[in-house]
N, C-alpha and C positions, 0 to 999 in steps of 0.2 A: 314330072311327078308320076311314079307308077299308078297306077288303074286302082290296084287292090287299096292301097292305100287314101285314095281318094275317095272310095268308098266308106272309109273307115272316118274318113274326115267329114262326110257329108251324115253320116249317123251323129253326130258329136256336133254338129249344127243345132240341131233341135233342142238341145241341152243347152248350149250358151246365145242363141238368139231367138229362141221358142218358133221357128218358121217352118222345121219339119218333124213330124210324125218319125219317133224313132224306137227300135225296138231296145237297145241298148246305150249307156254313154259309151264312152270309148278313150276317153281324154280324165284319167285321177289324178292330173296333176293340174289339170285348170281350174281356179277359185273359184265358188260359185258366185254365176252372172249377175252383175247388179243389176236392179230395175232397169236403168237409164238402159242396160242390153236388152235381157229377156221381157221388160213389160213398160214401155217407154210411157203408156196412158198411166199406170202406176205411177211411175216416177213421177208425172205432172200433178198428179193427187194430192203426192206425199211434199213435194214442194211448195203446195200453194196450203199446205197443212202447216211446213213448216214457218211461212210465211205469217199465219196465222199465230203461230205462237210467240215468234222470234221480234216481226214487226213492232217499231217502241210507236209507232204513229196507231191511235184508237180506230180512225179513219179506212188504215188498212187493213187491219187485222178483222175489224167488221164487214170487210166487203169480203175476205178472203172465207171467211168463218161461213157467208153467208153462201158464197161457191162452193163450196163444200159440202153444204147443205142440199143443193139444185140435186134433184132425183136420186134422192138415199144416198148423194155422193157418187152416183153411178155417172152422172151426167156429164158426158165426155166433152161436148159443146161448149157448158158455163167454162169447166177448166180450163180450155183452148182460149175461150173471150177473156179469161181473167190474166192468162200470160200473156196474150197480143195485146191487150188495150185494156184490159180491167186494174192493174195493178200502177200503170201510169195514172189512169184517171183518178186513181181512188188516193195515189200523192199527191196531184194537182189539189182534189178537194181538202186532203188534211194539210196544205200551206197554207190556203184559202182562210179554213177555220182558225189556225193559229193565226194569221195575221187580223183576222176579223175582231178574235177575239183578244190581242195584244192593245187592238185600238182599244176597244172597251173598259179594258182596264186602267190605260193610261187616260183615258176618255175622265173615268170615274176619277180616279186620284187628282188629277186637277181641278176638278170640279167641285171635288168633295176635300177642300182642306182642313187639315187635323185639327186645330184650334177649334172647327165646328164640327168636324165629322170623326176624331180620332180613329173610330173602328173598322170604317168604308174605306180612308186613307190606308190604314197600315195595309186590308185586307188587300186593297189594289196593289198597291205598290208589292208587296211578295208575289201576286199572282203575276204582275208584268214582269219581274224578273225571276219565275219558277219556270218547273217545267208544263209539257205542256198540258199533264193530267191538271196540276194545280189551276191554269189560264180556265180550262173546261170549268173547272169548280167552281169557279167564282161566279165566272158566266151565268152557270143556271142556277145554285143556290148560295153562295158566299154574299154575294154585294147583298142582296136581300138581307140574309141575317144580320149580317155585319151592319147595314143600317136601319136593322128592330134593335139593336143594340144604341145606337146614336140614338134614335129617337127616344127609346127611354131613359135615355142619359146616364145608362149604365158607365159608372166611371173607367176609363183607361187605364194600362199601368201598362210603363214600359220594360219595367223587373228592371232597372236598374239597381235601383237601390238595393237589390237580392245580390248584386255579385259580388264576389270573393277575391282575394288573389289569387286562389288555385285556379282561378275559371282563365284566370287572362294566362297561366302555366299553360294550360293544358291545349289551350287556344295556341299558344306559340307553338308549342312542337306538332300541332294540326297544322300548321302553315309553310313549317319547315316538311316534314316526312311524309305527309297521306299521300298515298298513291292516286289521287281525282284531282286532275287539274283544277277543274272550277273551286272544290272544296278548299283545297291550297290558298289560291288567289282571293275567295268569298273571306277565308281566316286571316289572311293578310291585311283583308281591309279592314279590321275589325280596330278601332281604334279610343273609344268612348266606352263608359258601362251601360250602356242604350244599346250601343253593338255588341259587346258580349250578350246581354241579354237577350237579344234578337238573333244572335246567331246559334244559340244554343237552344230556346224553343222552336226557331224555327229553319235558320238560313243554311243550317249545318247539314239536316238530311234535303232540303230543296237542293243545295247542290249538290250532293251527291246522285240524288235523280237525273241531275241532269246532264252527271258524268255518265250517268248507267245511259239514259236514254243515247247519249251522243256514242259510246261505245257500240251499242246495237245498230245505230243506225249507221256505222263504219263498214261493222263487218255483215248487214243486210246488203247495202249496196252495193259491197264485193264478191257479195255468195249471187246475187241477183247477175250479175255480168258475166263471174267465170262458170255458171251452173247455165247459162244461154249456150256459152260457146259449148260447153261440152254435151247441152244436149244434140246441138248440131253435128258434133263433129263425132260423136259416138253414130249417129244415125249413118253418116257417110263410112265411119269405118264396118258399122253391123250390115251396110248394103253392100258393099266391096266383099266381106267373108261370106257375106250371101251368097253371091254369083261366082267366086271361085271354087266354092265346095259345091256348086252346081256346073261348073266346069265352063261355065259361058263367061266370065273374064280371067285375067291372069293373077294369080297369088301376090304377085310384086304390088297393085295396088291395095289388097286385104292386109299386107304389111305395111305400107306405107301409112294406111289408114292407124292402124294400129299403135302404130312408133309414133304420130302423130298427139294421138289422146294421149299417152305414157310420157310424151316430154313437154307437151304444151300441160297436163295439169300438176303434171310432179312436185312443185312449189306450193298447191295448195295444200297436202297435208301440216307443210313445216310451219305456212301462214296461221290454219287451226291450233297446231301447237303453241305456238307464240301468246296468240287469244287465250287458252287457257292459261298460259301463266301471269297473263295481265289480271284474267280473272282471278286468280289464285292470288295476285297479291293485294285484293281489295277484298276477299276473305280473308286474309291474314291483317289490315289495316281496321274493319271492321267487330272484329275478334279481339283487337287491340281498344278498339274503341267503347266497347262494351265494359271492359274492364274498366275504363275512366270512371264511363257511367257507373259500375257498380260501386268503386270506391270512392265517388262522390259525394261529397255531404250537403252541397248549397243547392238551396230549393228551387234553379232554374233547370237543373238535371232532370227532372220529373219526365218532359214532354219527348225529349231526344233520347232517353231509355226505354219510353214505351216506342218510338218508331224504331230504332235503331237496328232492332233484332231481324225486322221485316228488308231492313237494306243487305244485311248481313246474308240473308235466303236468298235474296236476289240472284248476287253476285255466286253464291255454292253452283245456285242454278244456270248460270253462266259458265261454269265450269264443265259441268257435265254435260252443257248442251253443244260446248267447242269441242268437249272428248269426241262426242258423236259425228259431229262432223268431221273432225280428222278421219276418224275408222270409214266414212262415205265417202272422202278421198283415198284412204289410201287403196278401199275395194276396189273403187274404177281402175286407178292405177295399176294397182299389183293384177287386175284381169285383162288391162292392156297389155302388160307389156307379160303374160303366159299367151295370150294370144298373139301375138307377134312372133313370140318365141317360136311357137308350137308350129306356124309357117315355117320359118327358119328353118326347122328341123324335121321339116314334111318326109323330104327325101332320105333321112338316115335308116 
């Protein structure tokens, strides 16, 4: 490597890994540094931020919310405890509480059979098999109400007798086409006008919650594993360009380093891309489903029209929040591999 150019390369350090004091860049053709380079405490922030949103478990997203909080968010510590050991713990406790509160419910519905309890029974039985905002609900206020309803012998209705034959139409091509596994299979079993009726005030959008939570919790656990490796493995490539633009190792390993990050995460942009078209097609099934609900006429639409719009925001928001993560792969990426490059071509 010549001298002058070395010089030129150790100015242009400061710029893409924030380590030295420089007067000028030197490099217009390298993308600017992502966190995970130039401000790796950032990047751990902004992770356990996203974590906070993205998280379908209650459990997590309050511990993460609450590390975030720890000294105006400055608190470099709480972050570090929350990726070492706060983010395992804080899914041990939200299995815990689902299963705790799985028994409860099925606890209750045995206990409380319909013939004496109709409003306890139903209310159990959808929370044992909702998601697991629903399971929470019951927990602290649902059973409660549900049995001031029993005790005053407010009478049940199971809206059967409300259905239609459009209902059981509408229900079949939900069973054939919706893009939500559960939703498919929940419309499949619907076989009685008890079950249309119940699946339309109530089982239609629980399972769709429970495709969204399961969806998030797919692509959490995959952003959680390959967002580890590459914080590690950016850290070995930004110490490797360290020390060869400080002239105490050889450039062959700041390449190495480099080529490394650029083809180990190079699949996760096309994985984010894929996510939003999943997303995109339960915006487009939701969109469609609205439409039912509006040109609906039988009176058990009522309930599944007022939530339906809220599932429909969900999944938009699933959309743009895959857009974002593609563009925070393809940064990394496309800044590996101009730094790799820009070795490569040290000596022209």
């Amino acid at each position: 490597m010549v001298v002058n150019r070395r010089g030129v390369l150790v100015a242009v350090a400061a710029v893409a890994v924030s380590v030295l004091a420089v007067p000028k860049p030197a490099l217009a053709d390298l993308p600017p540094a992502p966190n995970l380079v130039a401000n790796p405490v950032a990047a751990d922030r902004d992770f356990v931020r996203w974590l906070s949103v993205h998280d379908p478990r209650a459990t997590v997203r309050s511990v993460a919310r609450s590390t975030l909080l720890s000294g105006g968010g400055t608190d470099e510590a709480a972050i570090k405890a929350f990726l070492t050991s706060g983010y395992a713990t804080a899914l041990d406790q939200a299995a815990q509480t689902r299963t705790r509160q799985l028994d409860y419910a099925n606890r209750m519905a045995s206990t409380h059979p319909a013939q004496f309890y109709p409003w306890v029974n139903a209310a159990a039985l959808r929370a044992a098999s909702g998601t697991a905002a629903e399971l929470a609900e019951f927990s602290s206020t649902g059973y409660a109400a549900a049995l001031a309803k029993d005790d005053a012998k407010v009478p049940y209705d199971d809206g059967a007798a409300q259905v239609t034959e459009e209902d059981y139409e509408v229900i079949g091509i939900v069973a054939r086409t919706d893009a939500a596994p559960t939703v498919r299979r929940r419309a499949g079993e619907v076989t009685t006008d008890a079950d249309v009726a119940e699946f339309l005030r109530y089982g239609w959008v629980s399972a769709a919650g429970i495709d969204s939570d399961s969806f998030r919790e797919q692509y959490v656990a995959g952003e959680w594993e390959q967002w580890r490796f590459a914080r590690q493995d950016t850290l070995l490539a930004v110490t490797a360009d360290r020390a060869a633009r400080a002239g105490t190792a050889n450039p062959s390993a700041a390449i190495r380093g480099w080529q490394n990050v650029k083809n180990r995460f190079a699949p996760m942009p096309p994985t984010w891309t894929y996510e939003q078209q999943s997303a995109r097609d339960q915006v487009n099934t939701w969109t469609r489903n609205l439409q039912f609900a509006a040109g609906s006429t039988g009176p058990l639409w009522t309930q599944f029209a007022a939530k339906a719009p809220a599932v429909r925001t969900q999944w938009v928001a699933e959309v743009n929040g895959a857009i974002e993560q593609t563009a925070w792969w393809n940064n990394l990426v496309g800044y590996a591999a101009a730094a790799a490059d820009e070795w490569l071509h040290s000596d022209d």
